[in-house]
N, C-alpha and C positions, 0 to 999 in steps of 0.2 A: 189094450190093443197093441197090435208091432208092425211094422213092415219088414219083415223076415228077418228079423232076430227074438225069436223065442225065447233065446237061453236070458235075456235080459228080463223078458218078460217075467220072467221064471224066478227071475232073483228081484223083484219087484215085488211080487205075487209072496213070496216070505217074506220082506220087511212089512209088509200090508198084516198077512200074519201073526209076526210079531207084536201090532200096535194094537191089533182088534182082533177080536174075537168073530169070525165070518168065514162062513162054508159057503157064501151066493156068492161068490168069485167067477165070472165068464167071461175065457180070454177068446181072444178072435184077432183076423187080422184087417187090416187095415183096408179099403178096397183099393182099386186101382185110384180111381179118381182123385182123392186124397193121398196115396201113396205118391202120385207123380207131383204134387206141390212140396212133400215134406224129404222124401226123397226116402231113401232104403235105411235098415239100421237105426228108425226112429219107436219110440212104444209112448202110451199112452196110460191117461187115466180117465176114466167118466163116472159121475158115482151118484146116487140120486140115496136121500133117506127118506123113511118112512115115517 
């Protein structure tokens, strides 16, 4: 997840890459609600296994 920064997401999304082996990667953005506590320029991780 990000609040409009992408490109960090982006380079997150290849170190994740890197460590694991995973094609279910789904990025998204943050919504307003959440974006107005953490502020702009922040990304995220959530991850659930199976």
């Amino acid at each position: 997840m990000h609040g409009n920064d992408s490109a960090s997401l982006s380079l997150l999304e290849q170190k994740i890459n890197q460590k694991i082996d995973n094609d279910n990667i789904i990025n998204s953005e943050f919504v307003s609600v959440i974006g107005t506590h953490v502020g702009p320029n922040v990304i995220g991780l959530a991850y659930y296994s199976l």
